[in-house]
MARZA-299467 format. One line per 4 residues: number of its first residue (from 1); their letters; for each residue x, y, z of C-alpha. Coordinates in pm, whole numbers. Layout:
<atoms>
NUM = A = X,Y,Z | ...;
</atoms>
This chain:
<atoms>
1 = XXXX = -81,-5610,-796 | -452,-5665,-703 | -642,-5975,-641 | -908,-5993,-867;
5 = XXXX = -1184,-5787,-662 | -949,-5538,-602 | -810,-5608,-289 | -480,-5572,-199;
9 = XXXX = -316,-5856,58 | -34,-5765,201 | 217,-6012,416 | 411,-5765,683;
13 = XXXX = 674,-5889,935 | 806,-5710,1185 | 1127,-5803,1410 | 1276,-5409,1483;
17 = XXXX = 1331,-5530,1856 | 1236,-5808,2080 | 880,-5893,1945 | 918,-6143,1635;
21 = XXXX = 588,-6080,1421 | 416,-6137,1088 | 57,-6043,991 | -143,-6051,677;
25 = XXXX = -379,-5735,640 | -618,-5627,330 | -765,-5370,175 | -1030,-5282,-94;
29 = XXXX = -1049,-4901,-177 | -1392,-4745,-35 | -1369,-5019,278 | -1171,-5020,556;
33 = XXXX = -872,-5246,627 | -924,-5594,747 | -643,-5722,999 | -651,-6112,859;
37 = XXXX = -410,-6226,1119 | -159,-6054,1372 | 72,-6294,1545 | 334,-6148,1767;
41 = XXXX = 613,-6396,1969 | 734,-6223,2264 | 1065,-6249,2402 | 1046,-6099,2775;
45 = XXXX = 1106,-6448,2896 | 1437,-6478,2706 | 1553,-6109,2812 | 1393,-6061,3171;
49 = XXXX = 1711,-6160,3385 | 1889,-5907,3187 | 1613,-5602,3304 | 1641,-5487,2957;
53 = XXXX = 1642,-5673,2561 | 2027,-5832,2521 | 2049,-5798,2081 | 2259,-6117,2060;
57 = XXXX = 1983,-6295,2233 | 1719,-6109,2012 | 1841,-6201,1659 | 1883,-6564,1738;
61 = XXXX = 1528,-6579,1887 | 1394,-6424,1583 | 1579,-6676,1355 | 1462,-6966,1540;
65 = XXXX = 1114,-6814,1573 | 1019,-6609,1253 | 967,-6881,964 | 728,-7034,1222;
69 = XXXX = 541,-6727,1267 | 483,-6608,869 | 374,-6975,876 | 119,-6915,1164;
73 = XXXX = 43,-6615,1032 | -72,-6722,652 | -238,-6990,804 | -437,-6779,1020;
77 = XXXX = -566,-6586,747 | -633,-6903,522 | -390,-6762,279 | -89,-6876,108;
81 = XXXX = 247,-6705,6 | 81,-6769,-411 | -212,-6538,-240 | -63,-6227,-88;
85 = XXXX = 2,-5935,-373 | 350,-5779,-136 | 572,-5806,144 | 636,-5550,361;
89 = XXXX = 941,-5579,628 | 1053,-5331,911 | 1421,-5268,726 | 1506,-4970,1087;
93 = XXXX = 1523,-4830,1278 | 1613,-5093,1541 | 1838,-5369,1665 | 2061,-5494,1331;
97 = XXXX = 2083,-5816,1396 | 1713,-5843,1430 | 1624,-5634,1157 | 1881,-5862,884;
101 = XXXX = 1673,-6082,1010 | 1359,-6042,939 | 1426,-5798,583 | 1635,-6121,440;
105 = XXXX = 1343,-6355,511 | 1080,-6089,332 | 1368,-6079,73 | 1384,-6455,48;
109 = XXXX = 982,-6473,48 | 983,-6194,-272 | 1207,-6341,-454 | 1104,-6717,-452;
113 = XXXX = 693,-6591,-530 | 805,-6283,-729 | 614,-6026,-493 | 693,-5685,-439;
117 = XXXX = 901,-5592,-139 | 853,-5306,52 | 1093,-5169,294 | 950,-4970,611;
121 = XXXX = 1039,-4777,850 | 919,-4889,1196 | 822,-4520,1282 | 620,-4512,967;
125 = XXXX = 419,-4830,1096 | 377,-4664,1391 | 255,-4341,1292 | 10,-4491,1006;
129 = XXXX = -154,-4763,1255 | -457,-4513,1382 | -580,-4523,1026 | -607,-4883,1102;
133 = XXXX = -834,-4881,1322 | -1017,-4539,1231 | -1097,-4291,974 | -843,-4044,1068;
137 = XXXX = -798,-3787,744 | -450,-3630,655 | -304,-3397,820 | -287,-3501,1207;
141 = XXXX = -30,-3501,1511 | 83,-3808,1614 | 292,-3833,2005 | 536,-4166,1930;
145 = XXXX = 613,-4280,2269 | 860,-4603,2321 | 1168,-4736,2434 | 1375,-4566,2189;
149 = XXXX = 1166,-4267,2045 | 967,-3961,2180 | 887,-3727,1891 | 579,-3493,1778;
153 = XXXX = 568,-3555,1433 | 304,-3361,1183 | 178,-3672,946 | 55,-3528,607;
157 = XXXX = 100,-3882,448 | 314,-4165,372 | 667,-4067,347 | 551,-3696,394;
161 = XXXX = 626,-3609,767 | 753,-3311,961 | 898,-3373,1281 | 792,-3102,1554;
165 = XXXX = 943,-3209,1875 | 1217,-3498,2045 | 1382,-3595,2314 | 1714,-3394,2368;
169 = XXXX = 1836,-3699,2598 | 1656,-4017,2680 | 1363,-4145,2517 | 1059,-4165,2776;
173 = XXXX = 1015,-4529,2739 | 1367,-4592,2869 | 1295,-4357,3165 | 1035,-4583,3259;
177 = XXXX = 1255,-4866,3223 | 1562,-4727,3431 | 1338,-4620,3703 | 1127,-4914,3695;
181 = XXXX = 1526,-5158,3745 | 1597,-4859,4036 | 1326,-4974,4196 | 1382,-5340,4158;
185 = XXXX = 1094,-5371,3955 | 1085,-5685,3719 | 1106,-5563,3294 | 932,-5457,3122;
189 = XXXX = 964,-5142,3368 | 655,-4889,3241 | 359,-5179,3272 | 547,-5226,3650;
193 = XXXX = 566,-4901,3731 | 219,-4818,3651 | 109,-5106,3817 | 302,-5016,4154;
197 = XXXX = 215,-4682,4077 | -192,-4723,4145 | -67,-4803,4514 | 145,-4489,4578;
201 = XXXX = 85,-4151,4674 | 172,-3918,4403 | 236,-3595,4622 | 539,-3755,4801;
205 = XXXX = 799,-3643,4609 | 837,-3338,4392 | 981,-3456,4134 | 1105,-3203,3790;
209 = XXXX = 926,-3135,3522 | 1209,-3112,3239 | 1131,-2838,3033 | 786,-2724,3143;
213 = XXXX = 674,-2403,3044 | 964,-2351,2787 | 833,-2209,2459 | 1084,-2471,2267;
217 = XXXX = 861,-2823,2239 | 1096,-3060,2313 | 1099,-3355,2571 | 1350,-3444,2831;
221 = XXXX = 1399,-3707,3100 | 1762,-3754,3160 | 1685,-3494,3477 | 1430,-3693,3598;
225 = XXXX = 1594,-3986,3608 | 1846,-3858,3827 | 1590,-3671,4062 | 1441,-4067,4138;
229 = XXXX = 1795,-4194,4184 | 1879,-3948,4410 | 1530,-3971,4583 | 1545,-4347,4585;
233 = XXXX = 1886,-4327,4723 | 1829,-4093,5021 | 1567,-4311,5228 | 1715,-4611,5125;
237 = XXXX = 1676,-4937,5193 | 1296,-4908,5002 | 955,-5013,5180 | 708,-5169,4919;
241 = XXXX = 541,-4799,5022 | 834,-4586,4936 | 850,-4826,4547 | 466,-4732,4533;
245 = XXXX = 518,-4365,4612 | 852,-4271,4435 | 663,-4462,4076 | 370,-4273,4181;
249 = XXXX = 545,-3984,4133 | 739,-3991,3891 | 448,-4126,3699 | 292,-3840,3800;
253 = XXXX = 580,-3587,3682 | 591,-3806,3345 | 215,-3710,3261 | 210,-3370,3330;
257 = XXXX = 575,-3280,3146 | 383,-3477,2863 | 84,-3277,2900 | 243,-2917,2924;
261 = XXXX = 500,-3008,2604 | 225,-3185,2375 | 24,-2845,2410 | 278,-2630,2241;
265 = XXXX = 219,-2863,1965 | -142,-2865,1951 | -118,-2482,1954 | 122,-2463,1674;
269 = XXXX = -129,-2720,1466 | -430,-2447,1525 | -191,-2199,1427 | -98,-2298,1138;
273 = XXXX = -394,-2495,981 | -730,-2272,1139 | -925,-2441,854 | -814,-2794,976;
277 = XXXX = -1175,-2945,1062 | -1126,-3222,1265 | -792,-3202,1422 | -629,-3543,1543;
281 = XXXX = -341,-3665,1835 | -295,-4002,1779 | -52,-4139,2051 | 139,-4472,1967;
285 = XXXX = 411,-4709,2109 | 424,-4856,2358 | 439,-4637,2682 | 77,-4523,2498;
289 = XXXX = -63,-4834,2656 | 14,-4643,3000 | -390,-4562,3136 | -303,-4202,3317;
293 = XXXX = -96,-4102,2978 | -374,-4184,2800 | -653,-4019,3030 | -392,-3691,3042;
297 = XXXX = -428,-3638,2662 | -725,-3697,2625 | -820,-3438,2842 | -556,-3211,2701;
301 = XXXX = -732,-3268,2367 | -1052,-3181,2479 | -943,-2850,2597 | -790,-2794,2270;
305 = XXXX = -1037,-2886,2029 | -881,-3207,1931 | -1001,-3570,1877 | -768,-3799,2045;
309 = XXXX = -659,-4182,1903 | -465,-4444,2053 | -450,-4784,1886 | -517,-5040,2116;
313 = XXXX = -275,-5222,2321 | -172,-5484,2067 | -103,-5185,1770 | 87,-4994,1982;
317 = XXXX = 341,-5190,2085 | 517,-5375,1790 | 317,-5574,1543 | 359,-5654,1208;
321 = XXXX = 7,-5571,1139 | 98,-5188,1125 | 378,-5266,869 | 159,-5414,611;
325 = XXXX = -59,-5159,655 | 220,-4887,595 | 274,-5137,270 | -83,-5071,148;
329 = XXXX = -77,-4720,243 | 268,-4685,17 | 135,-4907,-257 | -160,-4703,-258;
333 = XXXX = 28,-4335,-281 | 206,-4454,-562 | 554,-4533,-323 | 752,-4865,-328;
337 = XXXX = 620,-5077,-624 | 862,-4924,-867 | 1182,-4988,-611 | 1136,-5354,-599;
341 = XXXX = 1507,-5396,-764 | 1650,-5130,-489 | 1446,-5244,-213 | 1585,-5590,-281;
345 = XXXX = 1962,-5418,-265 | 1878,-5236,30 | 2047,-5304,365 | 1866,-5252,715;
349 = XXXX = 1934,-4907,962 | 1963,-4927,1315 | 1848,-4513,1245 | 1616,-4396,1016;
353 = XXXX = 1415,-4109,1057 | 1096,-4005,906 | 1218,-3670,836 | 1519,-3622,664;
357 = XXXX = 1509,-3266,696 | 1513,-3238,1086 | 1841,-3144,1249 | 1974,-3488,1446;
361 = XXXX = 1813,-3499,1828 | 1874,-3783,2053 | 1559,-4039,1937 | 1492,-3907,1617;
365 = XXXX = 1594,-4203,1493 | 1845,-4035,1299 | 2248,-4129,1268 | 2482,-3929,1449;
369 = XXX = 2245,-3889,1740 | 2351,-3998,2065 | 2175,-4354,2050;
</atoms>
């Protein structure tokens, strides 16, 4: 399984959504991980007159684009297929049709070099990419923001996760998108809205703060959503002014609803685990890109005691760099290398959640959730 100085190489490839991706990333136990290559083909072009990712149109991008992009990727990293020691491939959650995609090609790739396969779970990619980048020791929080997910999840390790907090409706990254098409704001809506947002007056309008103050953790946005519609709708038609202030707003209602339900969290985590001695919040997907999300928690962490990680732009929104990296952090806990005959059986999930325990909540990634 090891290269001869006892480096593992692992080939990941990513294609969950609308991003086709492949990366090559290795590791030597006692150094940290080197990101050999990262490539990532976006699709916005492909889905932009839509306002939102079309899956027909996704899948058939992927299979024109992916073989292309394992090939840029290898090359990148001056490696060949002979040279990596596993595959790793996003088998859910996520759009089928992209996910057959890119699991048979890692299948294809195993079986003609006679590598291990090993099947992750997108949120596991996510919620494993601050180690990364930093030394971040087991156990920590982690906030996974997106288009489909908003959960609190307590990560003890790989394939060991407790899930704290969800959405009861909408995911937050798909409140950002709705408001941002409201507004007639081109996709992807949450880097628009921000960037409207900086030009708006945030005071305007008062808009609800789902949930705030409640002692349960959970998210929700459905209510806010309406609130803008309704808002939007009552001084229509829309100055460039009232598109600034309304995203100002709501940006502004986003952050601190984020702020006052992460907090219950953090609380719980000093509760429980007093002799924790560096508690972490690492924050990943993509809304974590957002600047005043960002600036919000990390203040919130401050007050609490906690050090605060986001990836950087480029490993929080999908990559396939983060999903060979869950493939050496598997390998390494002893998970995967003895499935290679399942993993090659197994079939991709549009829902998959990290833990199997929690009851199903609207984007915990589990089925029988409202998708």
């Amino acid at each position: 399984m090891l290269t001869a100085n006892g480096e593992i190489r692992m080939l990941g490839i990513e294609t969950s959504c609308d991003e086709t991706a492949a990366a090559v990333v290795a590791w030597r136990e006692g150094s940290p991980p080197r990101i050999l290559s990262n490539v990532v083909l976006s699709q916005l072009e492909e889905h932009a007159a839509f306002g939102g990712v079309v899956p027909e149109i996704a899948a058939r991008a992927h299979v024109e684009a992916l073989d292309g992009i394992v090939e840029a990727a290898l090359a990148e990293a001056d490696i060949t297929l002979d040279g990596i020691d596993a595959v790793a491939a996003t088998a859910g959650p996520g759009l089928i049709g992209g996910l057959l995609v890119g699991l048979m090609t890692a299948k294809a790739i195993a079986a003609a070099t006679g590598k291990p396969l090993i099947p992750i779970n997108h949120l596991e990619g996510h919620a494993l990419s601050a180690r990364l980048i930093g030394d971040v020791a087991f156990p920590y929080l982690i906030l996974l923001v997106s288009g489909g997910h908003t959960q609190i999840l307590l990560v003890e390790g790989p394939g060991r996760y407790e899930r704290w907090a969800s959405t009861i409706d909408d995911a937050i990254g798909e409140a950002f998108d709705k408001t941002a098409k409201l507004l007639g704001l081109p996709y992807p809506g949450g880097p628009n809205v921000e960037r409207v947002a900086r030009s708006g007056d945030p005071m305007r309008f008062d808009f609800p703060h789902p949930l705030k103050g409640e002692a349960r953790p959970d998210f929700s946005f459905s209510g806010l959503k309406t609130a803008v519609r309704q808002a939007a709708t009552a001084i229509a038609p829309l100055s460039d002014q009232d598109v600034a202030d309304i995203a100002a707003s709501f940006q502004r209602a986003i952050v601190e609803t984020l702020a006052d339900r992460v907090a219950r969290s953090l609380e719980r985590f000093r509760a429980e685990r007093p002799q924790a001695p560096a508690p972490t919040l690492v924050v990943a997907g993509g809304v974590a890109a957002n600047g005043p999300i960002r600036a919000a928690l990390l203040s919130l962490c401050d007050k609490h005691g906690f050090a605060f990680l986001a990836p950087p732009a480029a490993l929080c929104t999908d990559n396939a760099a983060m999903i060979a990296w869950a493939g050496i952090e598997r390998l390494h806990a002893g998970l995967g290398a003895d499935a290679a005959a399942d993993a090659m059986e197994l079939a991709p999930r549009s829902r998959w959640p990290l833990d199997l325990n929690a009851a199903p909540l609207v984007g915990a990634g589990k089925r029988g959730a409202k998708a």
